[in-house]
C-alpha positions as CSV (number, residue, x, y, z in Angstrom):
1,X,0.0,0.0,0.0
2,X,1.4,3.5,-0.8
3,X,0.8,6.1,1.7
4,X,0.4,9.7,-0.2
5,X,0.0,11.8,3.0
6,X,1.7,11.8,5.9
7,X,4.8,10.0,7.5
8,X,4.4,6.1,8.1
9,X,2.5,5.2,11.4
10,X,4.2,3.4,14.3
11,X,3.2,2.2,17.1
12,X,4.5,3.3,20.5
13,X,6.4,0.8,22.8
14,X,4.8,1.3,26.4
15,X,7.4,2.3,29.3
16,X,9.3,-0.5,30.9
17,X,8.8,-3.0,28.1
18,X,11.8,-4.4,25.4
19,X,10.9,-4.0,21.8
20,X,10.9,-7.8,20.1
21,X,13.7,-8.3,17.6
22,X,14.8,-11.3,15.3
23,X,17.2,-13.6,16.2
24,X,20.9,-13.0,15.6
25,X,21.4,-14.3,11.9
26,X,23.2,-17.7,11.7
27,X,26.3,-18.0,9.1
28,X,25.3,-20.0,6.2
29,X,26.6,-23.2,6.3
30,X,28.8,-24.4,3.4
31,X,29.4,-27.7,2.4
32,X,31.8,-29.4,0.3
33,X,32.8,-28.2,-3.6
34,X,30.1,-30.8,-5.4
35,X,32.2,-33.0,-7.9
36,X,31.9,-31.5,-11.7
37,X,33.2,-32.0,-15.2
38,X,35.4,-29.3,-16.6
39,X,34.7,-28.4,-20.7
40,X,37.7,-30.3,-21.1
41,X,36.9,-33.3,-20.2
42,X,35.4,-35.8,-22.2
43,X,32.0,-36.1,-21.7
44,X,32.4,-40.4,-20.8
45,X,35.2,-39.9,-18.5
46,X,35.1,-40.1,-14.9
47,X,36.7,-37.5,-13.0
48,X,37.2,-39.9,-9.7
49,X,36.5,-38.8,-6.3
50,X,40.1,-37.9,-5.5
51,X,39.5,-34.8,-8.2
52,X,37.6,-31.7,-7.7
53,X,37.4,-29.3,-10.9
54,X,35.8,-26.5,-10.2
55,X,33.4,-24.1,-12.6
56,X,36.1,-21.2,-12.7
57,X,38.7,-23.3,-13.7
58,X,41.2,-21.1,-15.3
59,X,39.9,-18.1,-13.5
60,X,43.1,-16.0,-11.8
61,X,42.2,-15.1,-8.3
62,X,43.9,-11.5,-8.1
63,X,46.0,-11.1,-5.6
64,X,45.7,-8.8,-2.8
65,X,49.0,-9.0,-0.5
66,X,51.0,-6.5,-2.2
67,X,48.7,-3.4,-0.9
68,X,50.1,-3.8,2.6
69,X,53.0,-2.8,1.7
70,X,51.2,0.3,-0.2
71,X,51.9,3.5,0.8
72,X,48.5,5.0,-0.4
73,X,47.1,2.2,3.0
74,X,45.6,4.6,5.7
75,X,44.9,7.8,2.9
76,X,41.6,9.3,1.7
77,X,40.3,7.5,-1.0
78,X,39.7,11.0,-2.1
79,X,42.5,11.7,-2.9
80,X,43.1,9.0,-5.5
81,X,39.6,8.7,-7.1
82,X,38.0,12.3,-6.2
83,X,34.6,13.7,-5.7
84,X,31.9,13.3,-8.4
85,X,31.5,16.9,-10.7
86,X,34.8,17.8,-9.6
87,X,36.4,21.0,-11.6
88,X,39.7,20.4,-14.0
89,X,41.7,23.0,-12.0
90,X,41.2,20.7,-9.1
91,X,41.4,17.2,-10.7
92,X,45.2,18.3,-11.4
93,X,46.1,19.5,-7.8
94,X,45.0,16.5,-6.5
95,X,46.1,14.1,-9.1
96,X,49.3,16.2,-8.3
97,X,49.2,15.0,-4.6
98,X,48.0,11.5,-5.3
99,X,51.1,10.6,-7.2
100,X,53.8,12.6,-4.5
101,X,52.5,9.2,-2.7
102,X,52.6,6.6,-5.6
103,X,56.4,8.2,-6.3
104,X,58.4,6.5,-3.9
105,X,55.7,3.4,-2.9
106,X,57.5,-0.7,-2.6
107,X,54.7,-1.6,-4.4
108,X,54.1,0.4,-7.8
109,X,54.7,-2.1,-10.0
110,X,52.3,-4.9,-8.4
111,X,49.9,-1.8,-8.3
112,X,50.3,-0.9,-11.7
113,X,50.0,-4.5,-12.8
114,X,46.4,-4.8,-11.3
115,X,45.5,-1.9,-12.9
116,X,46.1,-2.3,-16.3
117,X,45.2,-6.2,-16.4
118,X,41.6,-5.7,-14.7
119,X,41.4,-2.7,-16.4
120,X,40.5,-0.5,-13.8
121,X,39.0,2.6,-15.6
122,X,39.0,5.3,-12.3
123,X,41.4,6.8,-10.1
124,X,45.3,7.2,-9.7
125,X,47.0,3.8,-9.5
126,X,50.8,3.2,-8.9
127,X,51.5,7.2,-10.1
128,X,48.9,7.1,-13.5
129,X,45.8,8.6,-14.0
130,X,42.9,7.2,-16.4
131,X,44.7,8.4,-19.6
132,X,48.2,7.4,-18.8
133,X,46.8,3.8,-17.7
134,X,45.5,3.5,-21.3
135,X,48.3,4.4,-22.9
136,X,50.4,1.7,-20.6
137,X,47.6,-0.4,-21.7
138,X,48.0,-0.4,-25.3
139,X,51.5,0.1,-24.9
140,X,51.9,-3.6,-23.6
141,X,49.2,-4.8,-25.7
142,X,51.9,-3.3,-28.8
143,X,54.7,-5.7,-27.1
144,X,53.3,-8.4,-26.7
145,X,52.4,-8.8,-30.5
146,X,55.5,-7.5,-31.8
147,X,56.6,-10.7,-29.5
């Protein structure tokens, strides 16, 4: 029912009396990986209880050590992927500021790695804005077919 007037009614809780609330929600229990065939295997072969393939078989789990070490960990997220409608004059001073940090950071090459193999299209990773990500991008998509 849609109310048109008015804000919603409540009911009050008398004095001296607890307001009933659900139960505190139980985790959801997980069982075992169920046993599947992979595209690869051929469709009258048994894949044995001793194997598990799984659906995301070649699927690359990024990961996510390497920003420990980051020195962008503890900043304003801010300052690397800015306000929405913000003004040009702006963008550049704080682009500015975002890659003083990236400059001397352990892990700029792990950061940039992620960034231009997800593609991640927003912010300032490892020192680059959007642009000069794109241009890293195609730049090792140049190599490796000259390879």
């Amino acid at each position: 029912m849609i109310r048109k007037h008015g804000p919603p009614k409540t009911s009050p809780i008398a004095p001296g009396t607890s307001q009933k609330t659900d139960p505190p929600a139980q985790p959801r229990r997980v069982g075992p990986a169920r046993q599947t065939k992979s595209r690869t295997t051929p469709p009258n072969q048994d894949i044995g209880d001793d194997r598990m393939v799984y659906h995301r078989l070649h699927a690359k789990a990024p990961s996510w050590g390497w920003q420990d070490n980051a020195a962008c960990r503890g900043e304003d997220l801010e300052l690397f992927f800015g306000p929405d409608g913000e003004r040009q004059p702006d963008r550049e001073i704080r682009e500015r500021k975002a890659k003083q940090v990236c400059t001397y950071c352990p892990v700029r090459t792990d950061c940039l790695d992620y960034a231009v193999d997800r593609p991640e299209k927003y912010g300032t990773w490892a020192g680059l804005n959007e642009d000069e990500r794109a241009a890293e991008r195609r730049r090792r998509l140049r190599r490796a077919n000259a390879a």
